[in-house]
C-alpha positions, 0 to 999 in steps of 0.5 A: 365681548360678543358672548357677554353682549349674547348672556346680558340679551338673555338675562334680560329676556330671562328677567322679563319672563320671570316679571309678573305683571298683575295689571296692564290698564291703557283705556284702549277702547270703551271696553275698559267700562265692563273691568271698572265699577262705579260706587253706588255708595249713598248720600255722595253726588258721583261724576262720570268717567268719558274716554278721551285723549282731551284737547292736545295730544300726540296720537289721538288712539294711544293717549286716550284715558279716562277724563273726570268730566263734571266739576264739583263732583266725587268720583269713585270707580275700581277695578279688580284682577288676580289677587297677589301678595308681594313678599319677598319681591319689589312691587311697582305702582305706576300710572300716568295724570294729566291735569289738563284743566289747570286743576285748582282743587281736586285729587289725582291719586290711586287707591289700592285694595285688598279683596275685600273691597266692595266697589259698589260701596266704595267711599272715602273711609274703605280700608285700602292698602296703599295711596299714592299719587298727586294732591293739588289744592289752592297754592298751598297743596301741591304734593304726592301722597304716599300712605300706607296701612299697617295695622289698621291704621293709615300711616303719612309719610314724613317728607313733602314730594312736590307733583307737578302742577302743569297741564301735561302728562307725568307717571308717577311711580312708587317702588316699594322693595322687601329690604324695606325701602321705597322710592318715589319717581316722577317721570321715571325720575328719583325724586324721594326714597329712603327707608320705610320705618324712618319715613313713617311713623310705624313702630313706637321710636326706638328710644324714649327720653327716660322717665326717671330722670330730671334736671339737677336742682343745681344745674344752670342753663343761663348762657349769661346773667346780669353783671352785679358790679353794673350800676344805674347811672343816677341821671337815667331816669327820664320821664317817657313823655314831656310836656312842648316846651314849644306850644303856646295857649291859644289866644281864643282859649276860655279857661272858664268855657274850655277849662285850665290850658295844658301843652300837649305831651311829646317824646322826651328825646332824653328819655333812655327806657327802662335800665338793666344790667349789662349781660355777662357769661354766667361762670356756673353755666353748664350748657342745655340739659339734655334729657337721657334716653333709654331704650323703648320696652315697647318698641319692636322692629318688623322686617315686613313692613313692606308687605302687602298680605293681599292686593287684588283691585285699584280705584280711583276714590277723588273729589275735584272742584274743576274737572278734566283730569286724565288717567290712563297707563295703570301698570301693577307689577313686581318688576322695575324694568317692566315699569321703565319700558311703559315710560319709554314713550312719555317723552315724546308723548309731553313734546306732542301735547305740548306741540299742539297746545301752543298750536291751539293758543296761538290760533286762540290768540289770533282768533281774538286779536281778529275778533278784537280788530273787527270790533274795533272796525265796527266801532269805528264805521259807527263813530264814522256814520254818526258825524256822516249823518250830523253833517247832512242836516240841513240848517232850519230857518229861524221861524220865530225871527221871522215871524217877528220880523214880519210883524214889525213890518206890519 
Protein backbone atom coordinates (compact mmCIF):
# COMPACT_ATOMS: atom_id res chain seq x y z
CA UNK A 1 0.00 0.00 0.00
CA UNK A 2 2.82 2.10 1.10
CA UNK A 3 4.35 1.76 -2.74
CA UNK A 4 1.18 2.44 -4.42
CA UNK A 5 0.57 5.69 -2.15
CA UNK A 6 4.81 6.36 -3.36
CA UNK A 7 3.88 5.57 -7.57
CA UNK A 8 0.04 7.74 -7.40
CA UNK A 9 2.29 11.06 -5.72
CA UNK A 10 4.77 10.44 -8.58
CA UNK A 11 2.22 10.05 -11.26
CA UNK A 12 0.63 12.83 -10.05
CA UNK A 13 3.95 14.96 -9.98
CA UNK A 14 4.79 13.23 -13.22
CA UNK A 15 1.44 14.54 -14.92
CA UNK A 16 1.95 18.17 -13.59
CA UNK A 17 5.30 18.20 -15.11
CA UNK A 18 4.10 17.26 -18.46
CA UNK A 19 0.43 19.79 -18.09
CA UNK A 20 1.13 22.61 -20.39
CA UNK A 21 0.05 25.73 -19.21
CA UNK A 22 -0.45 28.40 -22.16
CA UNK A 23 -2.05 31.45 -19.75
CA UNK A 24 -2.29 31.72 -16.09
CA UNK A 25 -4.04 35.29 -15.92
CA UNK A 26 -4.90 36.43 -12.14
CA UNK A 27 -4.89 40.36 -12.50
CA UNK A 28 -2.47 40.43 -9.55
CA UNK A 29 -1.51 44.22 -9.90
CA UNK A 30 -1.68 47.20 -12.54
CA UNK A 31 0.69 45.33 -14.33
CA UNK A 32 -1.82 43.29 -16.29
CA UNK A 33 -2.41 46.45 -18.53
CA UNK A 34 1.03 46.29 -20.28
CA UNK A 35 0.04 42.06 -21.45
CA UNK A 36 -4.01 43.49 -22.39
CA UNK A 37 -4.78 45.77 -25.32
CA UNK A 38 -7.52 48.20 -25.87
CA UNK A 39 -9.30 48.23 -29.42
CA UNK A 40 -9.25 51.20 -30.82
CA UNK A 41 -11.70 50.12 -33.56
CA UNK A 42 -13.78 53.03 -34.89
CA UNK A 43 -17.12 54.22 -34.84
CA UNK A 44 -17.72 52.17 -31.18
CA UNK A 45 -17.91 53.96 -27.67
CA UNK A 46 -15.53 51.50 -25.63
CA UNK A 47 -15.21 51.65 -21.64
CA UNK A 48 -12.40 51.13 -19.62
CA UNK A 49 -11.32 48.15 -17.42
CA UNK A 50 -10.15 49.21 -13.20
CA UNK A 51 -8.65 46.70 -11.14
CA UNK A 52 -10.88 45.95 -8.21
CA UNK A 53 -12.12 43.14 -5.97
CA UNK A 54 -15.61 45.30 -6.06
CA UNK A 55 -17.48 45.95 -3.13
CA UNK A 56 -17.69 42.35 -1.08
CA UNK A 57 -14.83 39.95 -1.24
CA UNK A 58 -13.01 37.41 0.98
CA UNK A 59 -9.43 38.88 0.53
CA UNK A 60 -8.99 42.09 -0.80
CA UNK A 61 -5.33 41.04 -2.76
CA UNK A 62 -6.18 37.67 -4.17
CA UNK A 63 -9.82 38.58 -5.53
CA UNK A 64 -8.74 41.66 -7.51
CA UNK A 65 -9.81 41.44 -11.34
CA UNK A 66 -10.66 43.49 -13.99
CA UNK A 67 -14.18 45.55 -13.41
CA UNK A 68 -16.21 47.04 -16.78
CA UNK A 69 -16.63 50.44 -14.90
CA UNK A 70 -19.21 52.35 -17.41
CA UNK A 71 -22.78 51.58 -18.17
CA UNK A 72 -23.92 51.64 -21.60
CA UNK A 73 -20.42 51.01 -23.16
CA UNK A 74 -18.52 48.15 -25.46
CA UNK A 75 -15.64 46.70 -24.16
CA UNK A 76 -12.93 44.96 -25.94
CA UNK A 77 -9.63 44.41 -24.82
CA UNK A 78 -7.20 41.20 -25.65
CA UNK A 79 -4.04 39.64 -24.65
CA UNK A 80 -1.73 37.48 -26.72
CA UNK A 81 0.84 34.52 -25.46
CA UNK A 82 2.74 31.53 -26.95
CA UNK A 83 0.82 30.29 -29.92
CA UNK A 84 -0.38 26.39 -29.58
CA UNK A 85 -2.36 24.03 -31.14
CA UNK A 86 -4.28 21.37 -29.09
CA UNK A 87 -3.96 18.19 -31.43
CA UNK A 88 -4.05 15.31 -30.06
CA UNK A 89 -4.32 16.65 -26.48
CA UNK A 90 -7.54 18.01 -24.04
CA UNK A 91 -7.83 21.84 -24.13
CA UNK A 92 -9.16 23.86 -20.86
CA UNK A 93 -10.83 27.23 -21.14
CA UNK A 94 -11.49 28.57 -17.60
CA UNK A 95 -12.18 31.90 -16.06
CA UNK A 96 -14.01 33.16 -13.42
CA UNK A 97 -17.20 36.09 -13.46
CA UNK A 98 -18.63 37.73 -10.95
CA UNK A 99 -21.74 40.15 -11.84
CA UNK A 100 -21.79 41.91 -8.82
CA UNK A 101 -24.16 44.51 -10.34
CA UNK A 102 -26.88 42.47 -10.58
CA UNK A 103 -26.41 42.63 -14.27
CA UNK A 104 -29.59 43.27 -16.73
CA UNK A 105 -28.05 43.07 -19.77
CA UNK A 106 -24.65 42.62 -21.09
CA UNK A 107 -22.14 39.80 -22.01
CA UNK A 108 -19.67 37.89 -19.49
CA UNK A 109 -17.82 35.46 -21.99
CA UNK A 110 -14.40 34.96 -23.72
CA UNK A 111 -13.43 35.26 -27.10
CA UNK A 112 -10.36 33.01 -28.23
CA UNK A 113 -8.17 34.07 -31.29
CA UNK A 114 -5.67 32.84 -33.48
CA UNK A 115 -2.47 34.96 -34.35
CA UNK A 116 -4.11 36.80 -36.76
CA UNK A 117 -6.06 38.73 -34.68
CA UNK A 118 -5.18 42.57 -34.76
CA UNK A 119 -6.11 43.73 -30.86
CA UNK A 120 -6.24 47.58 -31.79
CA UNK A 121 -9.05 46.68 -34.23
CA UNK A 122 -10.88 44.11 -32.35
CA UNK A 123 -14.56 44.12 -32.94
CA UNK A 124 -17.70 42.03 -33.02
CA UNK A 125 -17.12 40.49 -36.38
CA UNK A 126 -13.12 39.56 -35.79
CA UNK A 127 -12.91 35.87 -36.54
CA UNK A 128 -12.31 34.16 -33.51
CA UNK A 129 -11.90 30.36 -32.66
CA UNK A 130 -14.03 29.61 -29.60
CA UNK A 131 -16.57 31.71 -27.60
CA UNK A 132 -17.51 30.71 -24.36
CA UNK A 133 -18.91 31.69 -21.18
CA UNK A 134 -22.21 33.44 -19.76
CA UNK A 135 -24.89 35.60 -21.61
CA UNK A 136 -27.42 37.53 -19.67
CA UNK A 137 -30.39 39.73 -20.85
CA UNK A 138 -33.88 40.64 -19.46
CA UNK A 139 -35.39 37.54 -17.97
CA UNK A 140 -35.43 35.61 -21.29
CA UNK A 141 -31.41 35.38 -21.83
CA UNK A 142 -29.74 33.66 -19.21
CA UNK A 143 -27.23 30.89 -20.95
CA UNK A 144 -23.70 29.83 -21.77
CA UNK A 145 -22.71 30.34 -25.02
CA UNK A 146 -20.14 27.71 -26.24
CA UNK A 147 -19.31 28.68 -30.22
CA UNK A 148 -17.12 27.46 -32.42
CA UNK A 149 -15.54 28.23 -35.77
CA UNK A 150 -15.30 25.46 -38.38
CA UNK A 151 -14.67 26.32 -41.75
CA UNK A 152 -15.30 30.03 -41.43
CA UNK A 153 -18.30 29.63 -39.89
CA UNK A 154 -19.63 30.28 -36.20
CA UNK A 155 -21.33 26.94 -35.10
CA UNK A 156 -24.02 27.16 -31.71
CA UNK A 157 -24.43 24.84 -29.86
CA UNK A 158 -27.68 22.93 -29.73
CA UNK A 159 -28.43 22.73 -26.11
CA UNK A 160 -29.47 25.64 -23.74
CA UNK A 161 -26.94 25.65 -20.43
CA UNK A 162 -28.32 28.09 -18.09
CA UNK A 163 -25.20 30.59 -16.11
CA UNK A 164 -25.73 31.57 -12.92
CA UNK A 165 -27.60 34.84 -12.51
CA UNK A 166 -26.49 36.06 -9.07
CA UNK A 167 -23.97 38.71 -7.67
CA UNK A 168 -21.18 36.13 -6.71
CA UNK A 169 -18.07 34.64 -8.42
CA UNK A 170 -18.41 31.20 -10.60
CA UNK A 171 -15.77 29.47 -13.11
CA UNK A 172 -16.66 28.54 -15.99
CA UNK A 173 -15.08 25.69 -17.54
CA UNK A 174 -15.08 24.38 -21.26
CA UNK A 175 -13.19 20.70 -21.98
CA UNK A 176 -12.79 20.31 -25.45
CA UNK A 177 -11.16 16.52 -25.67
CA UNK A 178 -9.26 14.76 -29.13
CA UNK A 179 -12.14 12.15 -28.93
CA UNK A 180 -14.49 14.87 -29.96
CA UNK A 181 -15.98 15.48 -26.85
CA UNK A 182 -16.52 18.35 -24.56
CA UNK A 183 -17.93 19.33 -21.57
CA UNK A 184 -19.46 22.26 -19.83
CA UNK A 185 -18.59 22.75 -15.99
CA UNK A 186 -19.65 25.62 -13.88
CA UNK A 187 -18.15 25.85 -10.76
CA UNK A 188 -15.91 22.91 -11.24
CA UNK A 189 -19.62 21.02 -11.73
CA UNK A 190 -20.61 18.97 -14.99
CA UNK A 191 -23.45 20.80 -15.98
CA UNK A 192 -23.26 19.80 -20.16
CA UNK A 193 -21.33 17.48 -22.19
CA UNK A 194 -21.62 15.17 -24.95
CA UNK A 195 -20.23 14.87 -28.61
CA UNK A 196 -19.02 17.68 -30.81
CA UNK A 197 -20.75 16.56 -34.01
CA UNK A 198 -24.22 15.78 -32.33
CA UNK A 199 -24.35 19.14 -30.45
CA UNK A 200 -23.58 21.49 -33.35
CA UNK A 201 -24.22 21.45 -36.36
CA UNK A 202 -21.09 20.94 -38.19
CA UNK A 203 -21.32 18.25 -41.01
CA UNK A 204 -24.33 17.91 -43.29
CA UNK A 205 -26.80 14.93 -41.19
CA UNK A 206 -25.82 11.73 -42.01
CA UNK A 207 -29.13 10.64 -43.75
CA UNK A 208 -31.33 12.75 -45.77
CA UNK A 209 -34.99 11.71 -46.46
CA UNK A 210 -34.66 10.30 -49.99
CA UNK A 211 -35.76 12.41 -52.72
CA UNK A 212 -37.33 9.86 -55.04
CA UNK A 213 -39.66 8.60 -52.68
CA UNK A 214 -43.43 9.94 -52.25
CA UNK A 215 -46.30 8.64 -50.31
CA UNK A 216 -48.67 5.97 -52.19
CA UNK A 217 -51.47 7.66 -53.88
CA UNK A 218 -53.38 5.06 -52.01
CA UNK A 219 -52.02 5.28 -48.65
CA UNK A 220 -54.76 6.72 -45.98
CA UNK A 221 -53.15 8.24 -42.90
CA UNK A 222 -56.78 9.22 -41.34
CA UNK A 223 -56.54 7.36 -37.65
CA UNK A 224 -60.82 7.79 -37.99
CA UNK A 225 -63.55 8.89 -40.52
CA UNK A 226 -67.24 9.77 -40.58
CA UNK A 227 -69.18 6.76 -39.57
CA UNK A 228 -71.87 6.66 -43.28
CA UNK A 229 -74.68 4.72 -41.45
CA UNK A 230 -74.57 8.00 -38.73
CA UNK A 231 -77.65 10.18 -39.71
CA UNK A 232 -79.02 13.55 -38.88
CA UNK A 233 -81.78 13.32 -36.62
CA UNK A 234 -84.62 15.30 -38.57
CA UNK A 235 -85.35 18.14 -35.13
CA UNK A 236 -81.45 19.24 -35.35
CA UNK A 237 -81.57 22.15 -37.00
CA UNK A 238 -82.57 24.81 -34.51
CA UNK A 239 -82.05 28.54 -35.19
CA UNK A 240 -78.75 29.91 -33.45
CA UNK A 241 -80.72 32.92 -32.07
CA UNK A 242 -84.52 33.46 -31.21
CA UNK A 243 -86.33 36.22 -30.86
CA UNK A 244 -87.37 37.04 -26.29
CA UNK A 245 -90.47 35.35 -25.89
CA UNK A 246 -90.15 37.64 -22.59
CA UNK A 247 -89.67 41.37 -24.23
CA UNK A 248 -92.56 43.44 -24.35
CA UNK A 249 -92.98 46.85 -26.50
CA UNK A 250 -92.27 49.69 -24.75
CA UNK A 251 -95.54 51.71 -23.98
CA UNK A 252 -93.74 54.93 -25.05
CA UNK A 253 -92.73 53.31 -28.55
CA UNK A 254 -93.79 55.27 -31.92
CA UNK A 255 -93.68 53.17 -34.66
CA UNK A 256 -94.16 56.05 -37.05
CA UNK A 257 -90.87 58.23 -34.76
CA UNK A 258 -89.25 54.95 -33.80
CA UNK A 259 -90.06 52.74 -36.59
CA UNK A 260 -91.79 48.67 -36.49
CA UNK A 261 -91.11 47.28 -32.78
CA UNK A 262 -88.89 43.88 -32.66
CA UNK A 263 -87.76 41.57 -29.59
CA UNK A 264 -84.48 41.52 -28.95
CA UNK A 265 -82.56 38.17 -30.40
CA UNK A 266 -81.17 35.93 -27.62
CA UNK A 267 -79.48 32.11 -27.49
CA UNK A 268 -81.61 29.55 -28.42
CA UNK A 269 -81.03 27.29 -25.53
CA UNK A 270 -82.43 24.31 -28.10
CA UNK A 271 -79.86 25.53 -30.52
CA UNK A 272 -77.24 22.16 -30.90
CA UNK A 273 -74.57 23.88 -33.87
CA UNK A 274 -73.57 22.45 -36.52
CA UNK A 275 -73.94 18.40 -37.16
CA UNK A 276 -71.22 15.95 -38.15
CA UNK A 277 -71.02 12.48 -38.03
CA UNK A 278 -69.67 10.64 -35.26
CA UNK A 279 -65.92 9.39 -35.82
CA UNK A 280 -65.35 5.82 -36.20
CA UNK A 281 -61.66 3.86 -36.59
CA UNK A 282 -61.03 4.06 -40.42
CA UNK A 283 -60.61 0.18 -41.69
CA UNK A 284 -58.16 1.30 -44.56
CA UNK A 285 -55.90 3.12 -41.81
CA UNK A 286 -52.26 2.63 -42.55
CA UNK A 287 -50.45 4.77 -39.65
CA UNK A 288 -48.30 8.04 -40.58
CA UNK A 289 -46.01 7.56 -43.85
CA UNK A 290 -42.71 8.03 -43.09
CA UNK A 291 -40.76 9.34 -45.41
CA UNK A 292 -37.58 6.63 -46.16
CA UNK A 293 -34.18 8.08 -45.81
CA UNK A 294 -30.92 7.15 -47.50
CA UNK A 295 -27.68 8.15 -46.74
CA UNK A 296 -26.21 11.67 -47.59
CA UNK A 297 -23.63 11.57 -50.49
CA UNK A 298 -22.44 14.66 -49.05
CA UNK A 299 -22.08 13.93 -45.60
CA UNK A 300 -18.25 13.25 -44.55
CA UNK A 301 -17.19 12.36 -41.01
CA UNK A 302 -14.08 14.37 -39.51
CA UNK A 303 -12.41 13.12 -36.49
CA UNK A 304 -10.80 16.68 -36.02
CA UNK A 305 -13.54 18.67 -35.35
CA UNK A 306 -11.98 19.30 -31.92
CA UNK A 307 -8.82 20.92 -33.30
CA UNK A 308 -7.73 24.29 -32.98
CA UNK A 309 -5.06 24.79 -35.95
CA UNK A 310 -3.58 27.82 -33.86
CA UNK A 311 -4.51 29.52 -30.42
CA UNK A 312 -2.41 32.29 -29.64
CA UNK A 313 -4.47 35.40 -27.81
CA UNK A 314 -8.04 35.69 -25.32
CA UNK A 315 -10.09 38.82 -25.18
CA UNK A 316 -13.02 40.15 -24.03
CA UNK A 317 -15.39 41.53 -26.99
CA UNK A 318 -18.84 42.53 -24.75
CA UNK A 319 -21.52 45.34 -24.66
CA UNK A 320 -23.14 45.82 -21.08
CA UNK A 321 -26.03 48.24 -20.27
CA UNK A 322 -25.32 48.10 -16.03
CA UNK A 323 -21.67 47.84 -15.76
CA UNK A 324 -19.66 46.20 -12.53
CA UNK A 325 -18.83 42.86 -13.95
CA UNK A 326 -15.43 41.28 -12.69
CA UNK A 327 -13.15 38.97 -14.67
CA UNK A 328 -10.00 37.50 -13.06
CA UNK A 329 -8.73 33.72 -13.15
CA UNK A 330 -8.13 33.21 -16.87
CA UNK A 331 -6.62 29.70 -17.05
CA UNK A 332 -5.63 28.20 -20.93
CA UNK A 333 -4.28 24.81 -20.62
CA UNK A 334 -4.17 21.15 -21.86
CA UNK A 335 -4.57 19.56 -18.51
CA UNK A 336 -7.90 19.14 -16.29
CA UNK A 337 -6.39 18.58 -12.99
CA UNK A 338 -4.30 21.84 -13.42
CA UNK A 339 -7.75 23.60 -13.97
CA UNK A 340 -9.66 21.76 -10.85
CA UNK A 341 -6.55 23.07 -8.67
CA UNK A 342 -7.34 26.89 -9.61
CA UNK A 343 -10.69 26.26 -8.30
CA UNK A 344 -9.84 24.83 -5.15
CA UNK A 345 -10.35 27.92 -3.36
CA UNK A 346 -13.73 29.01 -5.17
CA UNK A 347 -15.59 27.91 -2.41
CA UNK A 348 -14.31 29.44 0.45
CA UNK A 349 -13.84 32.41 -2.09
CA UNK A 350 -18.53 32.64 -2.34
CA UNK A 351 -18.69 32.12 1.56
CA UNK A 352 -16.36 35.25 2.02
CA UNK A 353 -18.21 37.47 -0.78
CA UNK A 354 -21.32 36.25 0.77
CA UNK A 355 -20.15 36.96 4.13
CA UNK A 356 -19.59 40.48 3.74
CA UNK A 357 -22.58 41.09 1.34
CA UNK A 358 -24.87 40.44 4.18
CA UNK A 359 -22.71 42.42 6.56
CA UNK A 360 -22.97 45.27 4.20
CA UNK A 361 -26.96 45.06 3.74
CA UNK A 362 -27.90 44.73 7.11
CA UNK A 363 -25.86 48.06 7.91
CA UNK A 364 -27.71 49.15 4.94
CA UNK A 365 -30.76 48.32 6.53
CA UNK A 366 -30.09 49.86 9.53
CA UNK A 367 -28.74 52.80 8.51
CA UNK A 368 -32.27 53.38 6.71
CA UNK A 369 -34.24 52.28 9.30
CA UNK A 370 -32.38 55.00 11.60
CA UNK A 371 -32.49 57.42 8.82
CA UNK A 372 -36.33 56.52 8.53
CA UNK A 373 -36.78 56.86 12.48
CA UNK A 374 -35.07 60.27 12.40
CA UNK A 375 -37.24 61.55 9.98
CA UNK A 376 -40.25 60.52 11.32
CA UNK A 377 -38.91 62.45 14.74
CA UNK A 378 -38.52 65.41 13.16
CA UNK A 379 -41.91 65.29 11.61
CA UNK A 380 -42.98 64.60 14.73
CA UNK A 381 -41.21 67.53 16.68
CA UNK A 382 -42.71 69.95 13.64
CA UNK A 383 -46.27 68.69 14.15
CA UNK A 384 -45.26 69.28 18.05
CA UNK A 385 -44.40 73.12 17.29
CA UNK A 386 -47.08 73.80 15.32
CA UNK A 387 -49.98 73.08 17.86
CA UNK A 388 -47.23 74.63 20.66
CA UNK A 389 -47.33 77.72 18.86
CA UNK A 390 -51.50 77.86 18.00
CA UNK A 391 -52.13 77.52 21.54
CA UNK A 392 -49.96 80.47 22.50
CA UNK A 393 -51.97 83.10 20.70
CA UNK A 394 -53.75 84.97 22.54
CA UNK A 395 -57.28 85.61 21.82
CA UNK A 396 -57.98 89.20 20.16
CA UNK A 397 -60.63 91.48 21.18
CA UNK A 398 -63.58 91.72 19.17
CA UNK A 399 -63.01 95.47 18.15
CA UNK A 400 -65.80 95.94 15.74
CA UNK A 401 -68.36 94.72 18.90
CA UNK A 402 -67.02 97.20 20.88
CA UNK A 403 -66.58 100.01 18.83
CA UNK A 404 -70.67 99.27 18.16
CA UNK A 405 -71.26 99.21 21.60
CA UNK A 406 -69.91 102.15 22.56
CA UNK A 407 -71.63 104.05 19.96
CA UNK A 408 -75.13 102.82 21.40
CA UNK A 409 -73.98 104.11 24.19
CA UNK A 410 -73.83 107.50 22.66
Amino acid sequence: MKNFTIFTVILSVFCLIRAEIFLDEKFADDSWEKDWIYSKHPGKEFGKFVLTAGKFFKEDAEDKGIQTSQDARFYAVSRKFTPFNNKDKDLVIQFTVKHEQNIDCGGGYVKVFDCKLNQEDMHGESPYEIMFGPDICGPGTKKVHVIFSYKGKNHLISKEIRCKDDVYTHAYTLIVRPDNTYEVQIDGEKVEGGELEADWDFLPPKSIKDPAAKKPEDWDDRATIPDPDDKKPEDWDKPEHIADPEATKPDDWDDEMDGEWEPPMIDNPDYKGEWSPKQIDNPAYKGAWVHPEITNPEYKPDSTLYHREEICSIGFDLWQVKAGTIFDNILVTDDLETAKQALSGLKATQEGEKTMKEAQDKAEREANEETKKDADEEEDDEENDDIEDTEDVEPQPDTEHTDAEEHDEL
